[in-house]
N, C-alpha and C positions, 0 to 999 in steps of 0.2 A: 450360302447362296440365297441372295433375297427372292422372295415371291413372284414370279411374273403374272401382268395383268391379266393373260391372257388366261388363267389358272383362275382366278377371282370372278371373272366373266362368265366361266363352268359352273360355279357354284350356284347352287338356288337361291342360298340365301343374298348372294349379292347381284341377279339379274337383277336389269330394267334401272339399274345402275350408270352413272354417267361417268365418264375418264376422271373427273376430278375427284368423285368421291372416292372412286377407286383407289383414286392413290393415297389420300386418304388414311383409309383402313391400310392400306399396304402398308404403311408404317408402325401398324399394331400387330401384326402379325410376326410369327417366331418361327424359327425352324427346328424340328423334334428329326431324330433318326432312331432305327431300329430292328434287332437283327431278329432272326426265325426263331420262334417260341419265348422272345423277351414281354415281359409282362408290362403294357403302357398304363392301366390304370387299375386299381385293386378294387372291387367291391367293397361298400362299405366307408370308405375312405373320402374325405373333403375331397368334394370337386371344385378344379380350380382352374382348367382347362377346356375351350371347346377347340375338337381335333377335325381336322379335313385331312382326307389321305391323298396324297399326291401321285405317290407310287404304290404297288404293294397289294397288300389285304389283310385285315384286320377281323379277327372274329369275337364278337362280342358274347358273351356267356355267363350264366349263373352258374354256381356251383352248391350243391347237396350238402345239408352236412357228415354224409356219406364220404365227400368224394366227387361225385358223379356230376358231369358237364350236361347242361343246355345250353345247348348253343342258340340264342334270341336271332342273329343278326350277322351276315358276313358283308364287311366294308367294304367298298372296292373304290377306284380314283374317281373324284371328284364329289364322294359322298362322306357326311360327317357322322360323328361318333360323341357321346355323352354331352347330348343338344339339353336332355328333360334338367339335369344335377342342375346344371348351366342356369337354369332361367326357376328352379323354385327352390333353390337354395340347401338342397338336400346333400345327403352323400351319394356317392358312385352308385347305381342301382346295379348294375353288372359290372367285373372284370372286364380287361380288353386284353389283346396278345395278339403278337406281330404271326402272321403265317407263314412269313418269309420276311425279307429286311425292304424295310417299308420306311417314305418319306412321308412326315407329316408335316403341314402347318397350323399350329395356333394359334387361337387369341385367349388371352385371359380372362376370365371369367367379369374382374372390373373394368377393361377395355371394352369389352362385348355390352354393357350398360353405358357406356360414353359412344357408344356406337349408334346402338337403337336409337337413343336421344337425338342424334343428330342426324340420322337418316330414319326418316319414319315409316318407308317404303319397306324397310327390312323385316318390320315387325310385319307383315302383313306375308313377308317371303315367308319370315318361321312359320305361320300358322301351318303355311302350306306342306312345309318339311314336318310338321309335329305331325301333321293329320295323317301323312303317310307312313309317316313309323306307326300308328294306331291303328292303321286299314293293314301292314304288315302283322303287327302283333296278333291282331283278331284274325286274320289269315291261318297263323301260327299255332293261337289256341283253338281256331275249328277244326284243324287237320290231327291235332295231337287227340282231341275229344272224339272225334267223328268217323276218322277216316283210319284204316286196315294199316298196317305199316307197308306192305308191299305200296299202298299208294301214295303213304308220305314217302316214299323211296324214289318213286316217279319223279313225283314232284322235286325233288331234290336233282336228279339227274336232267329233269325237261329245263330247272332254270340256271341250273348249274353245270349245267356240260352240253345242253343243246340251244342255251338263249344267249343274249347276249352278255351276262355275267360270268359269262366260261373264261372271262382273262385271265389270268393269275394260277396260286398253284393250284394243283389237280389233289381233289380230297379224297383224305383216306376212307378204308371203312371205317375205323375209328368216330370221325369226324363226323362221317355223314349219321351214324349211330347216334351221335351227340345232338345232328338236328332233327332227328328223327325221334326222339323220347325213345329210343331204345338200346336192346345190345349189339355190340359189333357182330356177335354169331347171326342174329337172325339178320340183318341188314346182309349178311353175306347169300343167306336161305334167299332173301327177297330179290338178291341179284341174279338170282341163279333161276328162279320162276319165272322176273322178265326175261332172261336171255332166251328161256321154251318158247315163253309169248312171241318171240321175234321181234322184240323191241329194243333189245339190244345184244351186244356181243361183249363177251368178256375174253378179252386177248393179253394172257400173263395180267400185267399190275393195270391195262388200261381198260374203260370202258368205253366204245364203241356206238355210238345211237344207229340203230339200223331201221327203226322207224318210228318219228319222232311223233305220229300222230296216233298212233300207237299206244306210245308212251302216254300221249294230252290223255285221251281216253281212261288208261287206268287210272292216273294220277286224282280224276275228275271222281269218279266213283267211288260213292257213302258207304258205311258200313252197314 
């Protein structure tokens, strides 16, 4: 199934775009499939792909030489994935992996250089996508430095089950452990603290936002 335009128009890096250029690029673009817990890109590994998610969600991660998952970044549609590999030539800086079976579309890493070139409006889009994955990451590292785990937990629950990034699947404690720098046991303790707070309710496997302002509050507070 080819790309519809209407999909390329969503993306950042292709706003402020005209129907012809679109189509265009539409002719560079590939279609990827994939199912729940399959590995799309390996850390460490030639990048040779830049991914947009169509459908799905995609969780981008480092991994320990332990073992043990940080979870960097959860993908959702109409947002891409191994933008930095793409444009300085590096390898995969994180792993990727489907959280459920997920559409993507592609362009190739030498496509994506016949691209820039020919639409110079795009370079000026990435800047804007690079800088918010750098305002995310620094988010990322304040909260992991700074802030109590009950309130990276907040935060996890305020933008992932009470914002508008709540589409897709509903995460485990596992997962949320992974984006929290910690263990699945205390992220279970830190559920169970806010459910006292009255910010949320824990019903069998779901969580419940019972007051989301509540939630902003702790999430917001330093150690």
């Amino acid at each position: 199934m080819a790309v519809q335009l209407e999909f390329l128009k969503r993306i950042l890096y292709f706003s402020d775009l005209g129907l012809a250029e679109l189509e265009s690029i539409k002719e560079l673009v590939f279609e990827k499939t994939a199912e729940r817990a399959e590995m799309i890109l390996l850390e460490g590994e030639s990048a040779d792909n830049l991914y947009f998610v169509a459908s799905g969600v995609v969780k981008v991660f480092k991994t320990s030489t332990e073992g043990r998952e940080q979870i960097l970044n959860i993908v959702r549609p109409d947002e891409s994935f191994n933008d930095v590999s793409i444009f300085d030539g590096g390898p995969n800086p994180a792993g990727a992996r489907a959280m459920g079976p997920v559409l993507l579309y592609g362009i190739k890493k030498n496509d994506m250089e016949v691209i820039l070139r020919n639409h110079p409006q795009i370079a000026l889009n990435v800047i804007k996508v690079l800088a918010k994955r750098v305002r995310h990451l620094v988010s990322l590292v304040e909260d992991l430095s700074f802030k109590h785990v009950i309130n990276r937990v907040a935060r996890i629950l305020f933008e992932h089950i009470g914002g508008e990034m709540s589409r897709g699947p509903r995460l485990t404690q596992q997962e949320m452990a992974a984006m929290a720098g910690t263990a699945r046991e205390v992220v279970g303790r830190s559920l169970k603290a806010l459910e006292e707070e009255g910010a949320i309710k824990l019903d069998r496997h779901r969580i419940i936002i019972r007051d989301k302002e509540a939630l902003r509050k702790i999430m917001e507070v330093s150690s």
